[in-house]
VEXLODREN-817608 format. One record per residue (C-alpha): x, y, z; residue in three letters. Coordinates in steps of 0.1 Angstrom, whole numbers, padded with zeros to 4 digits, always signed. Each point is the difference from the previous one (the first is absolute). Layout:
BEGIN
XYZALA
...
//
This chain:
BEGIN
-0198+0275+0173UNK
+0028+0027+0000UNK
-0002+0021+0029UNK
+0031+0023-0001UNK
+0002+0039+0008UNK
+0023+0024-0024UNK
+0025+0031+0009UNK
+0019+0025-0020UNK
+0031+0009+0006UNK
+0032+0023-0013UNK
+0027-0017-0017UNK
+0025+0000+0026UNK
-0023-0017+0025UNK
+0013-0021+0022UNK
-0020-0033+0012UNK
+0001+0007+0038UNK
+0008-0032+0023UNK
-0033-0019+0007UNK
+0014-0021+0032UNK
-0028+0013+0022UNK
-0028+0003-0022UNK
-0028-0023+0010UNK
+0014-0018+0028UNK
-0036+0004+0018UNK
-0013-0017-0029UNK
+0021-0031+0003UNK
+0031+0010-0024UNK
+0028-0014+0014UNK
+0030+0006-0027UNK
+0007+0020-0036UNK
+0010-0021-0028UNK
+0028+0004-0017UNK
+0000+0021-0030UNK
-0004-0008-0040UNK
+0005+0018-0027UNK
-0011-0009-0037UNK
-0016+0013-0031UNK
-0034-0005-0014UNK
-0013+0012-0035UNK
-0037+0003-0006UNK
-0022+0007-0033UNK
-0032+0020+0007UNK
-0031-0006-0024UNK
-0030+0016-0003UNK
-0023+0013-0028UNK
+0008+0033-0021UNK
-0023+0017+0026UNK
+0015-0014+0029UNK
-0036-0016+0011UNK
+0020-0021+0028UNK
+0018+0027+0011UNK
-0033+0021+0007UNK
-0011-0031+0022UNK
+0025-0001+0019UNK
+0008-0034-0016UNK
+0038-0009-0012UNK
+0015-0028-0023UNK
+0034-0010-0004UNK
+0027-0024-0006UNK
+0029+0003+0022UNK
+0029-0023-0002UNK
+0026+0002+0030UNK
-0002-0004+0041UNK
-0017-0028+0012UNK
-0035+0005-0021UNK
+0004-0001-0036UNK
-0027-0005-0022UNK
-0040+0021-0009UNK
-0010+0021+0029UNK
-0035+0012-0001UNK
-0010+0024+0031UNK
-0035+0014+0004UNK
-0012+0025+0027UNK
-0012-0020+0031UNK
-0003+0034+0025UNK
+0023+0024+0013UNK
+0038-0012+0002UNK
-0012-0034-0014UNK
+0002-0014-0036UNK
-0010-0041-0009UNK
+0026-0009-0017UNK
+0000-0030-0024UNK
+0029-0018-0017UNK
+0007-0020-0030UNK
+0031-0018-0010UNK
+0026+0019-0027UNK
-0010-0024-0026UNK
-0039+0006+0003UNK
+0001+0027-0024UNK
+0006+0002-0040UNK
+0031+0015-0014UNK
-0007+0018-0031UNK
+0018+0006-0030UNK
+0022+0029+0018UNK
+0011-0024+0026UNK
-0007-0012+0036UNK
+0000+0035+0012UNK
-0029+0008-0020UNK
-0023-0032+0013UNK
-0032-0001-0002UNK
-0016-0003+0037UNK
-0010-0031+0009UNK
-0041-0003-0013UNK
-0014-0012+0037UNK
+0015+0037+0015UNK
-0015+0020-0029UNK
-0036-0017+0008UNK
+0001+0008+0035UNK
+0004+0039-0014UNK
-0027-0004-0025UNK
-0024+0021+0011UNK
+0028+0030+0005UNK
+0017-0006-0032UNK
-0033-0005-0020UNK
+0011-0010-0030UNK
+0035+0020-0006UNK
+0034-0017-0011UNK
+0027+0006+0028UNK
+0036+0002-0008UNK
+0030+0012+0021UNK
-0001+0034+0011UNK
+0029+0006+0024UNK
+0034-0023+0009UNK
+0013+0002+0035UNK
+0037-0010+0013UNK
-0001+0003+0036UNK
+0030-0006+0023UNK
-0015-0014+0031UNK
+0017-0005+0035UNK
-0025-0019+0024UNK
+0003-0018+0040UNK
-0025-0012+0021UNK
-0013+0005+0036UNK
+0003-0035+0012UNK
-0021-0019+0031UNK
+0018-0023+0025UNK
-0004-0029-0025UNK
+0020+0018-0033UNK
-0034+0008-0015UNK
-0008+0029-0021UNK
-0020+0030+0015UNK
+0006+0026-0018UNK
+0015+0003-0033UNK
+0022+0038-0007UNK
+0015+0008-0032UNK
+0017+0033-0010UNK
-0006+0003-0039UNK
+0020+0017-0023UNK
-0022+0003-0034UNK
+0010+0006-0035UNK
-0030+0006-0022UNK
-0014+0006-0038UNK
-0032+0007-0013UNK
-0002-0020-0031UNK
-0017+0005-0037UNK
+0001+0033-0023UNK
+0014+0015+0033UNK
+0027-0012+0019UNK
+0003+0019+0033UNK
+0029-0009+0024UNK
+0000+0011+0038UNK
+0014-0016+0035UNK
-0010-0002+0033UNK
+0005-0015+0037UNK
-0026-0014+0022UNK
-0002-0022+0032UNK
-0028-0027-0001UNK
-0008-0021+0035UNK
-0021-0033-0007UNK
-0016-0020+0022UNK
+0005-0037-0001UNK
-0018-0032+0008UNK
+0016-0003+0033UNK
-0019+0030+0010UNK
-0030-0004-0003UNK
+0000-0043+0011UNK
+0033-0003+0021UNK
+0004-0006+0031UNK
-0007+0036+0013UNK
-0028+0010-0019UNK
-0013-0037+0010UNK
-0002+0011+0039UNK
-0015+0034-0007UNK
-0032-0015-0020UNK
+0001-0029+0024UNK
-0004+0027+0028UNK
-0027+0023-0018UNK
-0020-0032-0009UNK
-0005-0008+0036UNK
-0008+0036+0008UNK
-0026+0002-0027UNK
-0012-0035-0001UNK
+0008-0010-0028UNK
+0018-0033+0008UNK
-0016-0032-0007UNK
-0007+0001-0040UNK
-0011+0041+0001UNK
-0035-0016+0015UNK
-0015-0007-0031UNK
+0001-0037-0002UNK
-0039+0001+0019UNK
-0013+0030-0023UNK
+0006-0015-0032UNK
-0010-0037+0006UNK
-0028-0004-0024UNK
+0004-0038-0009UNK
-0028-0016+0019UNK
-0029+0021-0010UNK
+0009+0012-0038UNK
+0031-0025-0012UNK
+0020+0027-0011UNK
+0029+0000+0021UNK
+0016-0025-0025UNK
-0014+0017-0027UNK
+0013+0032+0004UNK
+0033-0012+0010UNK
+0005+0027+0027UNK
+0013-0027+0030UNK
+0026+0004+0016UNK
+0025+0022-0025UNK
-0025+0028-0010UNK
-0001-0015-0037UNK
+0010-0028-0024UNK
+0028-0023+0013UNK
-0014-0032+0002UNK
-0018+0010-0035UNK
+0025+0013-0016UNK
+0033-0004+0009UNK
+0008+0037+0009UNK
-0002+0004+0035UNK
+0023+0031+0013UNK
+0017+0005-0024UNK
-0025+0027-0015UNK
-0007-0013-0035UNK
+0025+0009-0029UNK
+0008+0033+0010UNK
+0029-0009+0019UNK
+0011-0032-0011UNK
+0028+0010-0018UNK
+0011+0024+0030UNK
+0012-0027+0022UNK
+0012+0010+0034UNK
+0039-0007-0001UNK
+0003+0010-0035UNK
-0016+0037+0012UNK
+0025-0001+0025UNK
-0033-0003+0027UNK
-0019+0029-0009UNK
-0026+0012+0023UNK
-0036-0017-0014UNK
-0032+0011+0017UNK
-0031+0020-0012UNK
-0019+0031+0012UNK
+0012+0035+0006UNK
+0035+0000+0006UNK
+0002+0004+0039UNK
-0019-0026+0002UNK
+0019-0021-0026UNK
+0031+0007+0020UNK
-0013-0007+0035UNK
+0010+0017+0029UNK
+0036-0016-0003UNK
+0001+0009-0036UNK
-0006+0037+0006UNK
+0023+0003+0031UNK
+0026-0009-0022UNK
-0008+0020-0028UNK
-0001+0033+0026UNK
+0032-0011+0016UNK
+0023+0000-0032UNK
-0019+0030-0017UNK
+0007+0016+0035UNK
+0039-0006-0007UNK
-0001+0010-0037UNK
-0020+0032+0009UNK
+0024+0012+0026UNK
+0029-0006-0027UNK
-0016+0025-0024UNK
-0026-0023-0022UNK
-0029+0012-0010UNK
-0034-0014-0014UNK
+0005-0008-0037UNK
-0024+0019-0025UNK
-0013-0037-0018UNK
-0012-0033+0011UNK
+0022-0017-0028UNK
+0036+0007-0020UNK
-0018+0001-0033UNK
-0026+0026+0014UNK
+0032+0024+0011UNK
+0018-0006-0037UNK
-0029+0011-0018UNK
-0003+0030+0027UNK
+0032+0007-0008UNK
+0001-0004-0037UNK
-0035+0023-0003UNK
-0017-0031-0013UNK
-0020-0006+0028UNK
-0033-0007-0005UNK
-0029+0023+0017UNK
-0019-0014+0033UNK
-0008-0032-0008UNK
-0035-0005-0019UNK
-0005-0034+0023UNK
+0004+0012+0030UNK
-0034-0005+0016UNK
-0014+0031+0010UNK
-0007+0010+0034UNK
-0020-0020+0020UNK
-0040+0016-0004UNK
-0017+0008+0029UNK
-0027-0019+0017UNK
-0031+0006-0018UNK
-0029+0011+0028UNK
-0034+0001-0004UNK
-0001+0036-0013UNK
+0015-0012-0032UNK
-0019-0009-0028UNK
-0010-0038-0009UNK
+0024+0006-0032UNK
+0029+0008+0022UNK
-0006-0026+0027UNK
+0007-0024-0031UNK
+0024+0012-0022UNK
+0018-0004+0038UNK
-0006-0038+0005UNK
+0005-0008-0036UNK
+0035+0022+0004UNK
+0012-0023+0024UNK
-0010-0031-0021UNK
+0019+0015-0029UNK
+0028+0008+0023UNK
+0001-0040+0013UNK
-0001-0009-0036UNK
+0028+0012-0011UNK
+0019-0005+0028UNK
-0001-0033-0001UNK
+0004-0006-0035UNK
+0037-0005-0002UNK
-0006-0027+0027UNK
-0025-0019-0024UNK
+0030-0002-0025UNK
+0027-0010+0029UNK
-0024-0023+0011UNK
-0002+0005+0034UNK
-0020-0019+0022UNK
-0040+0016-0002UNK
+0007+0025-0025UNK
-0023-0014-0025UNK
-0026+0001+0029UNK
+0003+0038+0014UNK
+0001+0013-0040UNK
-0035-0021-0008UNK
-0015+0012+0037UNK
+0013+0035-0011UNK
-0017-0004-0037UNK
-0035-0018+0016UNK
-0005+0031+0024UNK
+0005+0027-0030UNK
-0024-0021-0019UNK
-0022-0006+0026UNK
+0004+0036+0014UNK
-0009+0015-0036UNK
-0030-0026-0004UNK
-0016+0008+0031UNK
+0004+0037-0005UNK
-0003+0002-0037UNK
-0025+0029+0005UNK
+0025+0018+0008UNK
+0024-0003-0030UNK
-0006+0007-0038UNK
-0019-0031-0014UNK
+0023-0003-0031UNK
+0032-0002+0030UNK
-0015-0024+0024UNK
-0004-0023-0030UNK
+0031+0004-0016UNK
+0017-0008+0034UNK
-0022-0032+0012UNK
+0011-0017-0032UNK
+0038+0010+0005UNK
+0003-0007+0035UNK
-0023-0031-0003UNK
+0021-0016-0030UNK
+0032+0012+0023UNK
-0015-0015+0029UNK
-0006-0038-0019UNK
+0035+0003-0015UNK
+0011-0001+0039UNK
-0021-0029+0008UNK
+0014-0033-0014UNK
+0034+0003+0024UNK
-0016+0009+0027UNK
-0025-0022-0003UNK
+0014-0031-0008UNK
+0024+0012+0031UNK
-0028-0001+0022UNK
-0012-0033-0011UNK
+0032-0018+0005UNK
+0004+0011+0031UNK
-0032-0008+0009UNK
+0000-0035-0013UNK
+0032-0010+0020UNK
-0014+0012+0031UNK
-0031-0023-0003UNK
+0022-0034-0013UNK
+0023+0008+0034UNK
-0031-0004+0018UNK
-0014-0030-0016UNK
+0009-0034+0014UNK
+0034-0014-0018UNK
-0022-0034-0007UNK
-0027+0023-0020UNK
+0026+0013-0018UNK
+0004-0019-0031UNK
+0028+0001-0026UNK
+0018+0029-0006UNK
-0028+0028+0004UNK
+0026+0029+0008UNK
+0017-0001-0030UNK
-0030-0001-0020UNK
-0013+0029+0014UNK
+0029+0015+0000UNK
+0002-0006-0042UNK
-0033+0010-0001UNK
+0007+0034+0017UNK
+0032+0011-0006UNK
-0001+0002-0035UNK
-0029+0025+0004UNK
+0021+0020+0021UNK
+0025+0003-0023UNK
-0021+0005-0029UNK
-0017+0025+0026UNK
+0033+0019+0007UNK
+0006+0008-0039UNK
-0037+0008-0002UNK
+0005+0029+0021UNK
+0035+0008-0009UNK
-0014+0004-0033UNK
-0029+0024+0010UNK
+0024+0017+0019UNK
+0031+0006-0025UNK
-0030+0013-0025UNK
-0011+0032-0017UNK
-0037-0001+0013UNK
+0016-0002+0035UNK
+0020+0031-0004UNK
-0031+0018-0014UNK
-0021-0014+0031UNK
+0028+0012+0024UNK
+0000+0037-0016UNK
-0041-0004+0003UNK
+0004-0007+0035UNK
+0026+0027+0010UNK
-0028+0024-0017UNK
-0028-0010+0017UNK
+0005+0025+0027UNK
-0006+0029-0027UNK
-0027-0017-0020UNK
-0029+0020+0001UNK
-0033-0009+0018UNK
-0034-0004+0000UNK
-0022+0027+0016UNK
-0007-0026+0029UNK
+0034-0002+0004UNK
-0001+0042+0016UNK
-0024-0010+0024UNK
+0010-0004+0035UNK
+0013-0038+0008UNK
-0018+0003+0034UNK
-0034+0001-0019UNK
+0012-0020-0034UNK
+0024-0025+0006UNK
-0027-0018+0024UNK
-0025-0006-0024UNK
+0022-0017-0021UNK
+0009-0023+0024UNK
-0031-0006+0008UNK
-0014-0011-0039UNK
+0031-0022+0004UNK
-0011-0014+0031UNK
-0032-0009-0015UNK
+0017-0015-0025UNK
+0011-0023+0019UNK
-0033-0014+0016UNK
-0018-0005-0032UNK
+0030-0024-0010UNK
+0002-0016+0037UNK
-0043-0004-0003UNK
+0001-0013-0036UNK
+0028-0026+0013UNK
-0019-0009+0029UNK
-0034-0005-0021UNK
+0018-0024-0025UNK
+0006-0039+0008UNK
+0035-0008+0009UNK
+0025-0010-0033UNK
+0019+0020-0031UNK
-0027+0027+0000UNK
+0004+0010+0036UNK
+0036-0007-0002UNK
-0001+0029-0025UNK
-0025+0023+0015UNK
+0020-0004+0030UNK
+0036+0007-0016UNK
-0015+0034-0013UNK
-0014+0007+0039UNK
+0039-0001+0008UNK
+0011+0019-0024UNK
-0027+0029+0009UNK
+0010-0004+0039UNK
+0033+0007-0014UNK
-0010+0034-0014UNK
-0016+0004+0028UNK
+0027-0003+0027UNK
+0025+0020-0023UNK
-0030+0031+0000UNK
-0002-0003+0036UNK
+0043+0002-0002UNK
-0003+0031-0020UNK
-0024+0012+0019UNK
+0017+0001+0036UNK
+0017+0031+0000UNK
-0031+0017-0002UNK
-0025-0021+0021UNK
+0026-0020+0022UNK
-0020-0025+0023UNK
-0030-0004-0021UNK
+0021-0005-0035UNK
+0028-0020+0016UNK
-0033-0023+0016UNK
-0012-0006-0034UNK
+0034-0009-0016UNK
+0001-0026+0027UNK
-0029-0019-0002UNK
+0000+0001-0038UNK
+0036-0011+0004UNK
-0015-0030+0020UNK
-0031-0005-0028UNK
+0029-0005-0023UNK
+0022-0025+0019UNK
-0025-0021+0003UNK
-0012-0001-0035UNK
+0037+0002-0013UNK
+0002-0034+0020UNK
-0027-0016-0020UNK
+0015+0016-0031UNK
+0034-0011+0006UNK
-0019-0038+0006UNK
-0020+0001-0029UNK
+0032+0006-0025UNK
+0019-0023+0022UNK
-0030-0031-0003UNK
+0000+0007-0040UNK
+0039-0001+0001UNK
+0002-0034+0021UNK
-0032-0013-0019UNK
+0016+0003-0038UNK
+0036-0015+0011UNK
-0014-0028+0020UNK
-0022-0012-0030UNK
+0030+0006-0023UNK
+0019-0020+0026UNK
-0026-0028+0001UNK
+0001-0002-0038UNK
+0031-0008+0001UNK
+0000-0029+0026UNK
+0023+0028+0025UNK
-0002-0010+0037UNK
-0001+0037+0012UNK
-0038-0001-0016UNK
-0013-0015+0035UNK
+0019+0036+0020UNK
-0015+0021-0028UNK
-0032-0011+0008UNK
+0004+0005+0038UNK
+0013+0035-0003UNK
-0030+0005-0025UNK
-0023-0014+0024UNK
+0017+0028+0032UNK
-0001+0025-0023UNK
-0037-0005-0010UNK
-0009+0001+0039UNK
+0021+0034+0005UNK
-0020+0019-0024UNK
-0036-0012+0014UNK
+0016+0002+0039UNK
+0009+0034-0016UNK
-0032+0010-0017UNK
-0018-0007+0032UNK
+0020+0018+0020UNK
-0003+0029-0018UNK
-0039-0001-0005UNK
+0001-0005+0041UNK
+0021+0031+0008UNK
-0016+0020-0033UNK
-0031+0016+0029UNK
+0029+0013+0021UNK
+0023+0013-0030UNK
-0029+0019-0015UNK
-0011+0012+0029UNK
-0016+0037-0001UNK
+0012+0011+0031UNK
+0036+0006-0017UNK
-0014+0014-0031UNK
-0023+0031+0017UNK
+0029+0022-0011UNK
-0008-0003-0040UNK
-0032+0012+0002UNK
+0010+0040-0001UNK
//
């Protein structure tokens, strides 16, 4: 994450003497100064779709970073950037200067490029003198470079214009030295945070559902002992690496917060300095941005910029607004976290098919609502969307899963090598799983689905969809909760095997629909709808356990007879795990029928009947 403030300033500026900025903040000497010259190519499309986001990509050669810099908007003051070595990208028949971007940075911007070639669109020769605020130990705080820039626009118009401006970065030392260490130390034991953030009781689901291995959340909030990519984030910053950045600043959230209370003492001291010596703010958040200004190229607001924030719907909206709200915000998460999907960052794949279930779900469950010809179109592109998501994460899931339970089997029960045959077994259907939804994703119906989504909010509406949600939305809910007992009672009426395994799979997925209603649902009915979510959210953990047990016996039950055939010792652990994974769904069937009287309970439903 790049978390750096910018100044303007007149051309006979001088940098003024930073000795005493920060020294509350634990700076305890300047760095010597350096002075060298970078060159950067711009590109973008014809349009200049990137530079409407807010989005740049370059290739700069010089200083101590060369190679594909990709930046995207991550709050204000804050960019994520990602790097790529010089060589990742093409050179065309014009030369290196004309490269073609490297094809993993152009994916991540799929969804803002849609489609359109980019080429270079502006070249950048920058004379750069940079020091550092250093700690006690010779570590970088705070990086401060005075820029002198050179700059053309580039194709049928070529543009040329200069400039100077100031930019103060925050580095790693920040935000996890020493200093900023003893301040989060301090505010955890004022806030209680200490001692794992408390959560290590709250989430500790293992003995009465199994999923604590299965959905690999222990410990390191995701994957590491699945897949290999503890910290580090996924792809999106493995080519970044800390000392080739020169220790960049890399935290999340808005951009206080990113840069901690040490951060942003650091940041205010120095832009104190620079203020006082006659800088000002600078009119853009990037050099490319103030060429383009500049030049009278500049593009007009950006078109993705989300708009503003809508306001909490109440219950003297009508049922149509109340959703076009909730399904706003499951757009929104969509295509946020889309670019993640293609870094591969740890969950993505999960959060985009949650965000794609509740839409579906959402426009299922209030179909009365939407034109019939709409709904119908959508179900099938978000459900197709929604399976192309499924084999990674899935097969993800089951891996995990599958460790956990051989780590707590016996070592003399464990026969032959078992973890590498599951392993085989399920990581080639991750990886086939990864191109599966790569594939969806990188596709035309995908872009179409996107635009269809974006619209939603000014598709027209059903006449039910004017009336008031107080009086509307609740009837809805209740038909789906009904729903939901005629599966549970037809489950419970049929003998135990595939047919109630079946019946019982759909009674999740209804309790699903159901807890994402009563989600939609609690800005207008609070208590009551937030109630509902909650014990539908239970109905469907404990029939997601049998699920997941059912797919897990037929899993362990068609390898260990392919095992047995051929004369493989891991045959006898197969038929172990088969034989726990058989007892989990019918522990978990029974559970659920036991606490079914309590989760369907009236008393929390008197609220639907308006």
């Amino acid at each position: 994450m790049e978390i750096e403030r910018k100044f303007a300033v007149e051309p006979g500026f001088a940098l003024p003497s930073l000795v005493n900025a920060g020294r509350d903040a634990g700076v305890a000497a300047v760095g010597t100064l350096e002075t060298f010259t970078q060159e950067a190519v711009y590109y973008d499309s014809e349009d200049l779709r990137l530079a409407r986001a807010k989005i740049t990509l370059r290739r700069r050669t010089g200083g101590t970073d060369d190679g594909w810099h990709l930046k995207l908007p991550a709050g204000t003051g804050a960019r994520e950037e990602i790097h790529r070595p010089l060589d990742a990208g093409e050179p065309d028949e014009r030369g290196v200067a004309n490269c073609a971007p490297p094809a993993d940075l152009l994916d991540i911007v799929f969804l803002v490029l849609r489609g359109a070639r980019v080429s270079p669109v502006a070249r950048l020769v920058t004379t750069r003198t940079a020091t550092r605020l250093l700690d006690a130990a010779g570590a970088g705080l705070v990086e401060i470079v005075d820029d002198h820039v050179h700059a053309q626009t580039l194709g049928e118009q070529t543009v040329l214009t200069q400039w100077r401006e100031v930019e103060v970065e925050l580095l790693d030392a920040a935000v996890t030295g020493p200093a900023a260490t003893a301040v989060k130390v301090g505010s955890d034991a004022v806030t209680g945070k200490a001692a794992s953030n408390g959560k290590a009781a709250a989430s500790a689901k293992a003995a009465s559902n199994g999923k604590a291995a299965a959905n690999g959340k222990a410990a390191t909030s995701g994957k590491a002992a699945a897949n290999g990519k503890a910290a580090a984030g996924g792809k999106a910053t493995d080519a970044k690496g800390a000392g080739k950045r020169g220790g960049k600043a890399a935290n999340a959230g808005p951009v206080d917060a990113q840069a901690g209370p040490v951060g942003t003492r650091l940041l205010d001291a120095v832009e104190a300095v620079l203020r006082a010596a006659g800088a000002s703010d600078a009119p853009h958040g990037s050099k490319l941005a103030h060429l383009l200004s500049l030049a009278h190229t500049a593009p007009p607001e950006p078109a993705a910029e989300p708009a503003e924030r809508p306001r909490r719907p109440g219950r003297g909206d009508t049922a149509g607004a109340v959703l076009r709200a909730y399904l706003a915000e499951q757009v929104a998460a969509l295509l946020a976290v889309d670019p993640r999907v293609r870094m591969d960052e740890p969950d993505a794949v999960h959060k985009m098919r949650v965000a794609t279930r509740r839409m579906r779900s959402t426009l299922r469950t209030f179909a009365a609502l939407f034109p019939a010809d709409l709904v119908a179109h959508l179900d099938v592109e978000l459900g197709d969307l929604a399976g192309a998501l499924s084999g990674a994460r899935d097969s993800e899931v089951q891996l995990a899963y599958f460790e956990g339970r051989l780590a707590a089997l016996p070592s003399e029960l464990v026969r032959g090598p078992v973890e590498e045959s599951l392993s085989g077994h399920l990581s080639a259907g991750m990886a086939a799983g990864r191109d599966t939804a790569l594939a969806a994703l990188r596709g035309e119906r995908y872009l179409v689905l996107v635009v269809d989504l974006t619209e939603l909010a000014r598709a027209p509406l059903s006449a039910r969809a004017r009336r008031p949600a107080a009086t509307e939305l609740p009837r809805l809910v209740r038909d789906a909760d009904r729903r939901l007992a005629r599966k549970v009672a037809t489950a419970a009426a049929t003998p135990a095997g595939h047919d109630r395994d079946e019946l019982l799979h759909s009674a999740r997925k209804q309790a699903k629909r159901l807890r994402y209603a009563g989600e939609a649902l609690t800005p207008i009915f609070g208590a009551d709808a937030r109630t509902l979510a909650k014990l539908s959210g239970e109905a469907q953990e404990l029939l997601g356990t049998h699920q997941d047990a059912t797919v897990a016996a037929g899993l362990l039950r068609s390898w260990g007879v392919a095992a047995q055939q051929a004369g493989d010792s891991t045959a006898f652990t197969y038929g172990l795990l088969l034989g726990l994974e058989e007892l989990r769904a019918r522990t978990a069937e029974r559970d659920f029928f036991d606490a079914w009287p309590a989760l369907s309970a009236p008393d929390h439903r008197r609220w639907l009947k308006v």
